[in-house]
C-alpha positions as CSV (number, residue, x, y, z in Angstrom):
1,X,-10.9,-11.7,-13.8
2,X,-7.7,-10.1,-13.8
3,X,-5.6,-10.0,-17.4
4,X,-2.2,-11.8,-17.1
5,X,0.8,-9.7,-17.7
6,X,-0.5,-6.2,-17.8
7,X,-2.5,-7.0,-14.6
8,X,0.3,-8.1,-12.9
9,X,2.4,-5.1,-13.0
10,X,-0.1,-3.1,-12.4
11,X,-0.8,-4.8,-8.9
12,X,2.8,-5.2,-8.7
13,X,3.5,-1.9,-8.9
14,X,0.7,-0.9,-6.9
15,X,1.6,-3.0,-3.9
16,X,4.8,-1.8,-3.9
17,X,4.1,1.8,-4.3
18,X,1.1,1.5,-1.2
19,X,3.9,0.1,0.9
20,X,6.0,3.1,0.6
21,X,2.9,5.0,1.3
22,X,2.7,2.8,4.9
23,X,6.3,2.8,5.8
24,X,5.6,6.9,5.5
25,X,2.9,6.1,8.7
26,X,5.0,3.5,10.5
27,X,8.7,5.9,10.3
28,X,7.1,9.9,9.8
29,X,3.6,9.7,11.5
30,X,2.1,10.2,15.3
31,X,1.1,6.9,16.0
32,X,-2.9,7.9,16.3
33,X,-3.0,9.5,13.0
34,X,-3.3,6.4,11.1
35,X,-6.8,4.5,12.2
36,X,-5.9,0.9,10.9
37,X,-2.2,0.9,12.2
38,X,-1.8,0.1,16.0
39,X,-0.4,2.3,17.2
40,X,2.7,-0.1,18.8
41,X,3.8,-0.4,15.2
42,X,4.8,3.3,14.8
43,X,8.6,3.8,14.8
44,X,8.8,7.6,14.2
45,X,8.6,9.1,18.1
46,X,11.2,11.0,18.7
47,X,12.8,10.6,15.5
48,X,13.6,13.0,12.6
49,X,11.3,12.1,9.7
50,X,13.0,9.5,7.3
51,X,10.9,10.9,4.0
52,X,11.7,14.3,4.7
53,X,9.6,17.0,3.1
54,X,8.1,14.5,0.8
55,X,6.5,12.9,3.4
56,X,4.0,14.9,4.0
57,X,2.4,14.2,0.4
58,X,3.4,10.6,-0.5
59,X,0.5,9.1,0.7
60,X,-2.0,10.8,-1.0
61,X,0.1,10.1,-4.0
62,X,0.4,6.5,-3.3
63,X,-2.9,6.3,-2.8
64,X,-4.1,8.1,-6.0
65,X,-1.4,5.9,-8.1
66,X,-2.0,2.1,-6.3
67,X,-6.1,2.5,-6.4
68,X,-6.2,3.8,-9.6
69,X,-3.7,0.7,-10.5
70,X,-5.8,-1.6,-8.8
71,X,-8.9,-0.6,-10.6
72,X,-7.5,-0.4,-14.5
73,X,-6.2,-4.2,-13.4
74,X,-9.6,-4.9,-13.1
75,X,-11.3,-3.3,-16.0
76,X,-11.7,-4.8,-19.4
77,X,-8.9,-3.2,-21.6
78,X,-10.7,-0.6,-24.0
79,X,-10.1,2.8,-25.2
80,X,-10.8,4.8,-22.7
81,X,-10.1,2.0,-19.5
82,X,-6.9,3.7,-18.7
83,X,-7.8,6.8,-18.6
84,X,-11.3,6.1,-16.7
85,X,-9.3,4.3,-13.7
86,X,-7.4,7.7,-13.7
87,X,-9.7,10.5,-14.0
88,X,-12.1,8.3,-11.6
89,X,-9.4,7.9,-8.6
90,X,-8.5,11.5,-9.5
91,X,-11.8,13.0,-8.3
92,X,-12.3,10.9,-5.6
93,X,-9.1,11.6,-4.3
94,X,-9.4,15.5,-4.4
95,X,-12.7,15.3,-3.4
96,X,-11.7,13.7,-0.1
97,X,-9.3,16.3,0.1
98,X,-11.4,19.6,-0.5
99,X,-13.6,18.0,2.1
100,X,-11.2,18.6,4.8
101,X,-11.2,22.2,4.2
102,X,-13.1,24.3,6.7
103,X,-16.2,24.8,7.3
104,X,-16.7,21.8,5.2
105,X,-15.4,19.2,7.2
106,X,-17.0,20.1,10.1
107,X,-20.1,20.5,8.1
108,X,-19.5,16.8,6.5
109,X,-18.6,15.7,9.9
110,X,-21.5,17.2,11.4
111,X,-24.1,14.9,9.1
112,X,-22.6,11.7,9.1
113,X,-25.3,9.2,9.8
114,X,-25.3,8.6,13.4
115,X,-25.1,4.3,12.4
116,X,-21.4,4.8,11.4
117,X,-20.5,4.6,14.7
118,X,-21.4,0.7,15.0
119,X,-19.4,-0.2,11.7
120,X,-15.5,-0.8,11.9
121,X,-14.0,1.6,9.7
122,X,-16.9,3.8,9.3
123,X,-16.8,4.5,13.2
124,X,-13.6,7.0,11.9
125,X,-15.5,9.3,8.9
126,X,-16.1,12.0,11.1
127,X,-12.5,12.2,12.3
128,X,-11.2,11.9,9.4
129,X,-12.6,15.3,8.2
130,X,-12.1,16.8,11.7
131,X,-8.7,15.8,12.2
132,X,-7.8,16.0,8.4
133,X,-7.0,19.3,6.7
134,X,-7.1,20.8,3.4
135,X,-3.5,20.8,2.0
136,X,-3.1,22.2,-2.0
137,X,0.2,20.5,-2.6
138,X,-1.7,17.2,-1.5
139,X,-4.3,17.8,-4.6
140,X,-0.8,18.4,-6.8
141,X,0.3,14.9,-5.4
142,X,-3.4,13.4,-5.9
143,X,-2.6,14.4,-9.8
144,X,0.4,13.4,-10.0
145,X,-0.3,9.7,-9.0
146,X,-3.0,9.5,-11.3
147,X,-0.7,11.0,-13.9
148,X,2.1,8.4,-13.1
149,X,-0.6,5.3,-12.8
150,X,-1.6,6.1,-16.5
151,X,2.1,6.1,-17.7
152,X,2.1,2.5,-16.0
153,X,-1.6,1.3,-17.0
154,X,0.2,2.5,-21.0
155,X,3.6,1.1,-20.3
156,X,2.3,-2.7,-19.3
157,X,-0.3,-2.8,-21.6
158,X,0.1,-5.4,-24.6
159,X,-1.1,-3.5,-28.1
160,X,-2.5,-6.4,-29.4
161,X,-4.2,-6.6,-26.0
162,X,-6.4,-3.7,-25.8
163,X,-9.5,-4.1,-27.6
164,X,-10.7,-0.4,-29.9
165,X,-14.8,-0.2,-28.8
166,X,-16.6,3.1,-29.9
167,X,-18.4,4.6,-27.0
C-alpha cells in the first residue's frame, strides 16, 4: 500500500520526470531505437534535436530517478528505505550499462535463453546489448538520478512518518 503524501510526490515526481525521459525518444531519437514506441510516434526526423547535448543522457537519468522513486513509494519508511531504493536502482542501472560495453554485450547477447524470443518484451534483450553501447557519462547520469531521487524520497518525507528500526 502506498503512504499518502510522501508517496504521492514521489510518483508525482516520477511520472513527470519519466515523461521528459519519453519526449527525449519521441523529439531526439530514430524512430527504431526505442522498442515500445511505434515508430509513427517519433517526431525527431529530420529535425535538430530539441534536448541538445543533454539528450543523449536524460534517459538513463530519468530512468535511475523515476524507478528508484517508484520503488521508495512502495517501501515501508525505515532507516535505511531511502537509501536502499537508491543504491538498489543505482546498480541495476550501471550494470545494464557496463553490459553494453564490448565484448560483453555480445557475449550477454550471445547466451540469452533461446525462449526470449516468444515473450513480448523479452523478444528485444539481445538487441538491447547489441544495439546499445557503453557510454561513461551515462553511468555519471545513472548517479546522478539516484542522487536526486534521494533528495526527493528526504524532501517529501514526513519526520514523524518514518519509523527508526535497527537492522
Amino acid at each position: 500500500m502506498l503512504r499518502t503524501r510522501p508517496a504521492s510526490i514521489q510518483v508525482s515526481a516520477a511520472v513527470i520526470v519519466l515523461l521528459i525521459g519519453v519526449l527525449v525518444y519521441l523529439l531526439d531519437r530514430p524512430s527504431a531505437s526505442v522498442y515500445l514506441i511505434p515508430n509513427s510516434w517519433s517526431l525527431g526526423a529530420g529535425m535538430p534535436p530539441v534536448f541538445g547535448a543533454i539528450g543523449d543522457h536524460l534517459p538513463t537519468f530519468a530512468h535511475t530517478f523515476a524507478f528508484t522513486l517508484f520503488t521508495s513509494a512502495l517501501l515501508e519508511p525505515w532507516r535505511w528505505s531511502a537509501i536502499t531504493a537508491c543504491a538498489g536502482w543505482w546498480v541495476v542501472g550501471s550494470l545494464f550499462e557496463i553490459a553494453q560495453s564490448d565484448p560483453l554485450a555480445t557475449t550477454i547477447a550471445e547466451r540469452v535463453p533461446g525462449w526470449f524470443a516468444d515473450w513480448p518484451i523479452l523478444d528485444n534483450v539481445p538487441g538491447y546489448f547489441i544495439a546499445g553501447h557503453f557510454d561513461f557519462p551515462d553511468l555519471v547520469s545513472i548517479g546522478i538520478g539516484a542522487v536526486c531521487a534521494f533528495v526527493v524520497i528526504r524532501l517529501s518525507q514526513d519526520r514523524s512518518s518514518v519509523v527508526e528500526h535497527d537492522v
